[in-house]
BADRENLUM-513962 format. One line per field, with one value per residue (C-alpha): x, y, z. Coordinates in Angstrom, 3 decimals. Each point is the difference from the previous one (the first is absolute). Layout:
% BADRENLUM-513962
c1 c(X, ...);
c2 c(Y, ...);
c3 c(Z, ...);
END
This chain:
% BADRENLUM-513962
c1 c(145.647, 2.456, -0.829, -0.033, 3.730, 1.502, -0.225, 1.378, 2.785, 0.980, -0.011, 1.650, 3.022, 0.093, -0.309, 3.412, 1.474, -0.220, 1.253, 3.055, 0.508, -0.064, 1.851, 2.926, -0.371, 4.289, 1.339, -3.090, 0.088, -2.762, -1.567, -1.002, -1.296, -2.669, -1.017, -0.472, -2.402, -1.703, -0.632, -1.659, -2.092, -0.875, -1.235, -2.228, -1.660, -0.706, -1.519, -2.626, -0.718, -0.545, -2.562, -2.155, -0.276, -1.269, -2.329, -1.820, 0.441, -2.082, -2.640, -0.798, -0.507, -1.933, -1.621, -0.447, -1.307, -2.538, -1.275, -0.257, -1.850, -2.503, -0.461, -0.714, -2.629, -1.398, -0.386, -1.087, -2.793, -1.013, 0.034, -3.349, -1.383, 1.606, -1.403, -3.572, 0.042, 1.093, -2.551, -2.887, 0.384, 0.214, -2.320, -0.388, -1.418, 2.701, -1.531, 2.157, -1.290, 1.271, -0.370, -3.090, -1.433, -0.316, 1.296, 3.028, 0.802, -1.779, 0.486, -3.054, -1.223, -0.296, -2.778, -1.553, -0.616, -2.178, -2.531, -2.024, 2.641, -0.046, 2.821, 3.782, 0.435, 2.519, 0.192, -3.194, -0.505, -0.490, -3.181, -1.637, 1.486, -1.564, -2.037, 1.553, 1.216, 2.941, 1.032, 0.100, 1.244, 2.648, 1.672, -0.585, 2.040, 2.570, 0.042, -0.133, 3.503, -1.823, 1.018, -3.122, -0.613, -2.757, -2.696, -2.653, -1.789, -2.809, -1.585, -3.892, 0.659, -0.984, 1.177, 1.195, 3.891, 1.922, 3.166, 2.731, 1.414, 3.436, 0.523, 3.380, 1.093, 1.658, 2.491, 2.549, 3.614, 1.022, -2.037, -2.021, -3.171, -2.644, -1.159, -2.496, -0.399, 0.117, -2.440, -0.001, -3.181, -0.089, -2.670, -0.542, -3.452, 1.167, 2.315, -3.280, -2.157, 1.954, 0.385, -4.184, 0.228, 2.341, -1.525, -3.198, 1.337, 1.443, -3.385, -2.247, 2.831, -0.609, -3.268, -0.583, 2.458, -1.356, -3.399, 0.870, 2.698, -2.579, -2.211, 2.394, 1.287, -3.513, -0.778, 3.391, -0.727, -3.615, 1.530, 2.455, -2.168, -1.482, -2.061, 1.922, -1.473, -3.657, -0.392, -2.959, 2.537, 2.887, 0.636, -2.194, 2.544, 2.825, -1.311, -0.472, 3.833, 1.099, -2.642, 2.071, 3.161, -0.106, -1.535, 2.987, 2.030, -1.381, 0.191, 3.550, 0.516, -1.435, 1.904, 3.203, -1.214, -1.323, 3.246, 2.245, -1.716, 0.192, 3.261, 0.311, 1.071, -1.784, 0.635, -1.925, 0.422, -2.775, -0.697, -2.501, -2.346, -3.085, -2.793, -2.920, 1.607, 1.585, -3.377, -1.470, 2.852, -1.206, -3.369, 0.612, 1.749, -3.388, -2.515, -0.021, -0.460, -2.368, -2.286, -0.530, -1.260, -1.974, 1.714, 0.934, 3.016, 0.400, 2.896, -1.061, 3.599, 0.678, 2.457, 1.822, 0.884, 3.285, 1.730, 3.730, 0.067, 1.882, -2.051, 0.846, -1.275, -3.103, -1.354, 0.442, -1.723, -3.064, -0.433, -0.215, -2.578, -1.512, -0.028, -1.309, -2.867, -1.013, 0.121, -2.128, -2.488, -3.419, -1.091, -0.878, 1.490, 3.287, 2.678, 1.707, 3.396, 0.828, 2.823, -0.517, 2.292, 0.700, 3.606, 0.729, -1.080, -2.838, -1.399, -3.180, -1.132, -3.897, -2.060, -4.183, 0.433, -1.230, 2.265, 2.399, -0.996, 1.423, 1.879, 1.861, 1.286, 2.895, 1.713, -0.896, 3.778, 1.395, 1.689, -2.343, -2.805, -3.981, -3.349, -1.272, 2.774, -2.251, -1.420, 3.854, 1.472, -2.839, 0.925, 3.735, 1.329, 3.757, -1.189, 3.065, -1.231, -0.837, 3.265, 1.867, -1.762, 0.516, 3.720, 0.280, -1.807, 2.263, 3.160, -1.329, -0.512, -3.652, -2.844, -2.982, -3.460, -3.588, -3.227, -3.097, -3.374, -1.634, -2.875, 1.560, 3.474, 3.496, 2.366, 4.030, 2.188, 3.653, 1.871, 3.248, 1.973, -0.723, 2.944, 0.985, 0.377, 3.211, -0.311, 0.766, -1.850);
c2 c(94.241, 2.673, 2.749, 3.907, 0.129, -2.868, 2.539, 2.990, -2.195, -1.067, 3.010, 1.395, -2.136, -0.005, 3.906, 0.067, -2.161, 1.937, 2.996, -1.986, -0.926, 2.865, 2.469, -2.757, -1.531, -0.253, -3.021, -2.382, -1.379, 1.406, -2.866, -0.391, 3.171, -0.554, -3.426, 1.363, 2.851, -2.430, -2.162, 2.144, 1.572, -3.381, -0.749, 3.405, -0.954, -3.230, 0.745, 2.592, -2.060, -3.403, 2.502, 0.938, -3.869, -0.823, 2.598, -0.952, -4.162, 0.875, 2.657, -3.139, -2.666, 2.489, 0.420, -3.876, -0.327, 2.432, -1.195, -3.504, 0.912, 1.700, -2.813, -2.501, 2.839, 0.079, -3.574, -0.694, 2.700, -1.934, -3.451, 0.120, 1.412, -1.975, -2.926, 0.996, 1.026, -3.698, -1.665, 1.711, 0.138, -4.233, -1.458, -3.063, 1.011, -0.332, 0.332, -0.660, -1.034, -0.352, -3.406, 2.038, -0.525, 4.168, 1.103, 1.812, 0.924, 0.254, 1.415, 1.239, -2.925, -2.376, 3.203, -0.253, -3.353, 0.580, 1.947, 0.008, 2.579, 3.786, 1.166, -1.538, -3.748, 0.448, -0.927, -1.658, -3.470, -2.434, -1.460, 4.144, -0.609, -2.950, -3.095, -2.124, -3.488, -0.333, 3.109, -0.710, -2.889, 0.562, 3.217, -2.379, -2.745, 2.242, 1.904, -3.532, -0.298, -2.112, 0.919, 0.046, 0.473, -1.003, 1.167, 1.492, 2.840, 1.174, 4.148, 1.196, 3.487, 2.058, -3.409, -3.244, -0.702, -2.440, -0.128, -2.829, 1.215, -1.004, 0.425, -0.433, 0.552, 3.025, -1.202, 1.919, 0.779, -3.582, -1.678, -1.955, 1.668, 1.118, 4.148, -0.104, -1.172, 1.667, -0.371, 0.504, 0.142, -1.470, 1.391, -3.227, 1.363, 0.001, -3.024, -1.866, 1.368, -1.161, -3.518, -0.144, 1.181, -2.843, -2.057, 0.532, -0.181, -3.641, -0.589, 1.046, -1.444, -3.521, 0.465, 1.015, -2.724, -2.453, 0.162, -0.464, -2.922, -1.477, -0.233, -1.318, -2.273, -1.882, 0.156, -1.615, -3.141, -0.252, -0.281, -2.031, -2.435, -1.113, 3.569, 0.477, -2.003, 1.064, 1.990, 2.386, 1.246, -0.283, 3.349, 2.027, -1.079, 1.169, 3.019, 0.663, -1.136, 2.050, 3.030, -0.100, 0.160, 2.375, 2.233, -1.437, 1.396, 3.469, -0.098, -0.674, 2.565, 3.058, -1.028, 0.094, 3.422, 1.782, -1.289, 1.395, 3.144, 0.922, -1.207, 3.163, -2.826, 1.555, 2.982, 2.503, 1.658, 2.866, 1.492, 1.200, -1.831, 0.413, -1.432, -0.962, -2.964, -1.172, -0.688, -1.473, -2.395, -1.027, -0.402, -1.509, -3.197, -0.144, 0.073, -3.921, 0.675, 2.461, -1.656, -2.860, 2.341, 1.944, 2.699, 3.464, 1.691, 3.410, 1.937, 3.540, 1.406, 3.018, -0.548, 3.020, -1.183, -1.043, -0.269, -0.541, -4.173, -2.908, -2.022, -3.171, 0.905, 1.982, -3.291, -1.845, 2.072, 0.586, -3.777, -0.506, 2.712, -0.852, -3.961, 0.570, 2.373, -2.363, -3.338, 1.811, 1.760, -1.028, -2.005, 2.292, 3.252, 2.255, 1.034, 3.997, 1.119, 3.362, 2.704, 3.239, 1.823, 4.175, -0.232, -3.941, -1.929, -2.586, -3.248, -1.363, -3.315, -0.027, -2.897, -0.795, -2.911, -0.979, 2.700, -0.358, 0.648, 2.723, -1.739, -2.345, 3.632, 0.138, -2.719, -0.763, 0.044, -2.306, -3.019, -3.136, 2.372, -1.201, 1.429, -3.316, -2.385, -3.519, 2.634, 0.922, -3.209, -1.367, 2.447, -0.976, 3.042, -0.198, 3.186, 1.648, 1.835, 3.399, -0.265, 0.491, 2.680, 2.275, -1.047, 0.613, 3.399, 1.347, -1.052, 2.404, 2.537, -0.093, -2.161, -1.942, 0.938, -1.775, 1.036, -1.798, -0.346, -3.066, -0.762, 2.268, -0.622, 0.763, 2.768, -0.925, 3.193, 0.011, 3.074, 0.880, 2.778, 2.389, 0.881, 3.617, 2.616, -0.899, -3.915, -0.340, -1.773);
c3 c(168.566, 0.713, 2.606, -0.456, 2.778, -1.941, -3.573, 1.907, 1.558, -3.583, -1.616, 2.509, -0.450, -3.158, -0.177, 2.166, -2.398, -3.016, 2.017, 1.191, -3.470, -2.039, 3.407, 0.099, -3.377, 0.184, 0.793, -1.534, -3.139, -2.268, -0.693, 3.638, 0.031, -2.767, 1.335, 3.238, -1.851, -2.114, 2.664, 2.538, -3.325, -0.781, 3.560, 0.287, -2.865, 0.744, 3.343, -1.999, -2.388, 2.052, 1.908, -3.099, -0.712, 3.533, -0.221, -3.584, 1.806, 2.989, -2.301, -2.577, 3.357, 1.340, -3.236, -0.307, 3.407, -1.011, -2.987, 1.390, 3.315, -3.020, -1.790, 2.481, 1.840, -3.900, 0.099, 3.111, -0.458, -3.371, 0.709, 1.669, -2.914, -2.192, 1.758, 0.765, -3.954, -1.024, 2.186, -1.092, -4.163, 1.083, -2.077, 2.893, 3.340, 2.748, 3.721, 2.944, 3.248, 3.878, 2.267, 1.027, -3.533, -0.113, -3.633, 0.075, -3.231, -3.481, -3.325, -2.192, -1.590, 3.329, 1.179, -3.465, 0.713, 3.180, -1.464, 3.010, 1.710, -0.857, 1.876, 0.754, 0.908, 1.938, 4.097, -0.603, 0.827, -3.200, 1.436, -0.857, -3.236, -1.638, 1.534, -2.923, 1.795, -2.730, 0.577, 4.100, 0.261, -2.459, 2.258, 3.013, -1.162, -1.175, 3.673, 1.505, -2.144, -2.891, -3.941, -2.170, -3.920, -2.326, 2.008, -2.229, 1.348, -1.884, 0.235, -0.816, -0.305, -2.557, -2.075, 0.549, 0.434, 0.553, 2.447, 0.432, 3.522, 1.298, 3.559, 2.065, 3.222, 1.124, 2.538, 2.457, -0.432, 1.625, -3.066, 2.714, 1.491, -2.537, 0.949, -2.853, -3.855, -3.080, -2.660, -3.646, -2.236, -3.780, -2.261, -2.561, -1.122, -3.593, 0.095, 1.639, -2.232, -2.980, 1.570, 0.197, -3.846, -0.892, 2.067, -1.933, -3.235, 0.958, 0.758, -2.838, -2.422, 1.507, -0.148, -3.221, -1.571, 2.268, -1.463, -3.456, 0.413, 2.249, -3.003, -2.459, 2.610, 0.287, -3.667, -0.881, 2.689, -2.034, -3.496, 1.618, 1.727, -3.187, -1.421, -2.629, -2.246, 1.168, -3.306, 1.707, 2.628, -0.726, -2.333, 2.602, 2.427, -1.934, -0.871, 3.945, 0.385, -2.937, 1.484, 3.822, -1.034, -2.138, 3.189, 1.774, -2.760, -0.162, 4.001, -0.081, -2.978, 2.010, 3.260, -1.722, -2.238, 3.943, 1.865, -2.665, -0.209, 3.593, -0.334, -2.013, -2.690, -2.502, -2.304, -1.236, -2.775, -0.960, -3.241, -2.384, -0.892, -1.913, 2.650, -2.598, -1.697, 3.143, 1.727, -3.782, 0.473, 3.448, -0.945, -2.876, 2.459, 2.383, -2.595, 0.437, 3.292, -0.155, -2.622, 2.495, 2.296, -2.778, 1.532, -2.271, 0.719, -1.823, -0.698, 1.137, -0.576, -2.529, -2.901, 0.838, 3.896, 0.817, 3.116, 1.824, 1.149, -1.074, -2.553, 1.065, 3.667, -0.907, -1.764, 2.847, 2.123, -2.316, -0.526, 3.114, 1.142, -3.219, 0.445, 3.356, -1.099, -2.215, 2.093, 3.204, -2.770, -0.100, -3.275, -2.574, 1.931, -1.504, 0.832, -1.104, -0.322, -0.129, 0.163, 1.875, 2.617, 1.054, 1.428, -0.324, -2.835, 1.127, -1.621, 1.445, -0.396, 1.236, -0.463, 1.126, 1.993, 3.881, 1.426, 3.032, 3.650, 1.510, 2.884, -2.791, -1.741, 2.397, -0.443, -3.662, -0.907, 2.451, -1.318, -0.185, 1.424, -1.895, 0.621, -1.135, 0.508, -1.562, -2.536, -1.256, 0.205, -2.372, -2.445, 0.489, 1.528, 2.663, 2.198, -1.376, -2.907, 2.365, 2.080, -3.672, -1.488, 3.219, -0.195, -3.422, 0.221, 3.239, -2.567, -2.396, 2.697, 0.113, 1.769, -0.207, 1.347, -0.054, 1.080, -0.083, 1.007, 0.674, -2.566, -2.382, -1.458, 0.768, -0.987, 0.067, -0.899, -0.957, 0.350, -1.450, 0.063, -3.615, -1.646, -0.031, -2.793, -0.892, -0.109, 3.751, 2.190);
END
């Protein structure tokens, strides 16, 4: 950089040299003359301008500087936030302790998961936390400098969850020497309580084939072994063989018609429908049924009712409310079917038989669920028939409801959503 004295000393010489060149301009060519002017302009102007260009430089480092000393205070002040903010929309529980076992750090859902603690878990020990042994000896193995996953941890709060925790040690910088252990919680309620359903399922499926193929199995060996030409037996057991699989066949049937409607395997497609001939139609394919029983089934529905459903669905769920109300009826009793409804159109299916105890009510729908379970496999029902009528009515929008009292009957009410004004449901 050139000083202040260093300027003054060259314009000072080059001031005497345009005076000494334009007082004695005889005796030099001309040419020298304005090369020696241009030269000295040249040099003014560069110093000037050279000094306007250092200037703006050091304003935009400075600038720079500035703006990057802001932004790293800016982030510095948010990264805590940033971080606290991450940890506690977690939906696992994350709690941190010291060799000490005392927590250290938490996010929301790890204090959610003591319920017995009102106030921060933090700098307490984990023995005021919990007196769970998983949940011990898991942190102490990990502090001890032990790795451990799978353990299942299970809460009685306000309900029952269930936790896979992973623990792992939290070492030093060296990598050697464990200062604590960091623990992360797994909510697998759902996933466990699916497995229970499937494992269920599995369960009720064996057992229902089983029971059947067990019978055809035996009667099979006994026309084998010589029956079959016992002309007093041999027809009845054919008719039994002929009688199970066929329930093996309708079993199978409604499996495969549930699983692909939870699937969401199955369209709906609503429209109007006049409501009357529908349910004649339905009768009309239990009055076999229903004259075994002596049982009367009357068609309460109005000519003049229609309603918004797919036609193909709505039989299938009135035969099977209807089947059913006609199967757990009493001998002689009857069984009404009727339309009514204020803002959703409802069809009722009421029949006068033994009634349903209340405790039974809740679970009515639940696949392979029986009040009676010898009483409906007699009269050849899978257990599936409810589970597909409160699919099929959720598809349509709607529900399925029952009420009953014992001694008296039972109601079953499908609603559906009415169609509007203009044709809209």
């Amino acid at each position: 950089m050139i000083s202040t004295r260093s300027l003054f000393v060259i314009f000072g010489v080059g001031l005497a040299l345009t005076l000494a060149l334009t007082i004695f301009p005889f005796g030099l060519p001309i040419w020298f003359t304005v090369s020696a002017l241009t030269l000295f302009i040249g040099l003014i102007a560069g110093l000037i301008i050279g000094k306007h260009i250092r200037r703006a430089v050091r304003n935009d480092t400075v600038a720079t500087q500035s703006d990057a000393a802001s932004s790293k205070a800016s982030k510095i002040d948010f990264s805590p936030l940033l971080l606290d903010a991450t940890l506690n929309e977690m939906r696992e529980g994350l709690l941190v302790i010291d060799h000490e076992m005392r927590v250290i750090a938490s996010n929301r859902t790890a204090h959610d998961l003591f319920s017995n603690v009102d106030d921060s878990i933090n700098s307490r020990r984990l023995t005021e936390l919990t007196r769970n042994p998983a949940i011990y000896d898991a942190f102490l193995d990990g502090v001890r400098g032990t790795e451990r996953a799978g353990v299942k941890v299970e809460t009685h709060g306000r309900e029952r969850r269930v936790f896979d925790l992973r623990v792992v040690p939290f070492r030093a910088a060296n990598g050697r020497e464990a200062h604590g252990a960091v623990g992360v919680f797994f909510d697998v309620t759902r996933l466990e309580r699916l497995e229970i359903v499937r494992q269920e399922f599995l369960s009720n499926v064996s057992h229902e084939l089983r029971t059947p193929l067990t019978s055809i199995i035996a009667l099979a060996e006994t026309l084998e072994a010589g029956a079959l030409d016992d002309r007093e037996h041999n027809r009845r057991f054919l008719s039994i063989i002929q009688k199970n699989a066929a329930r093996m066949h309708r079993l199978i049937d409604d499996i495969l018609e549930l699983s692909a409607i939870e699937a969401g395997n199955v369209q709906v497609r609503p429209e109007i429908i006049a409501l009357r001939p529908l349910v004649e139609d339905v009768v009309g394919s239990l009055s076999a049924a229903a004259a075994a029983r002596t049982v009367m089934v009357q068609n309460l529905v109005t000519r003049e009712a229609e309603i918004l459903a797919d036609p193909h669905r709505l039989v299938q769920m009135l035969t099977n409310l209807i089947d059913n109300a006609i199967k757990f009826n009493r001998d002689g009793g009857t069984v009404s079917i009727s339309y009514g409804g204020n803002s959703r159109d409802q069809i009722q299916v009421e029949d006068t038989g033994e009634g349903i105890p209340s405790h039974h009510l809740d679970r009515l729908f639940e696949r392979f669920y029986r009040v009676d379970r010898a009483r409906s496999r007699e009269l050849g029902g899978t257990g599936l028939g409810l589970a597909i009528v409160k699919h099929l009515a959720k598809a349509h929008g709607g529900e399925v409801t029952v009420e009953s009292r014992y001694g008296e009957g039972t109601r079953f009410t499908i609603e559906l959503p009415r169609r509007s004004s203009d044709g809209s449901n």
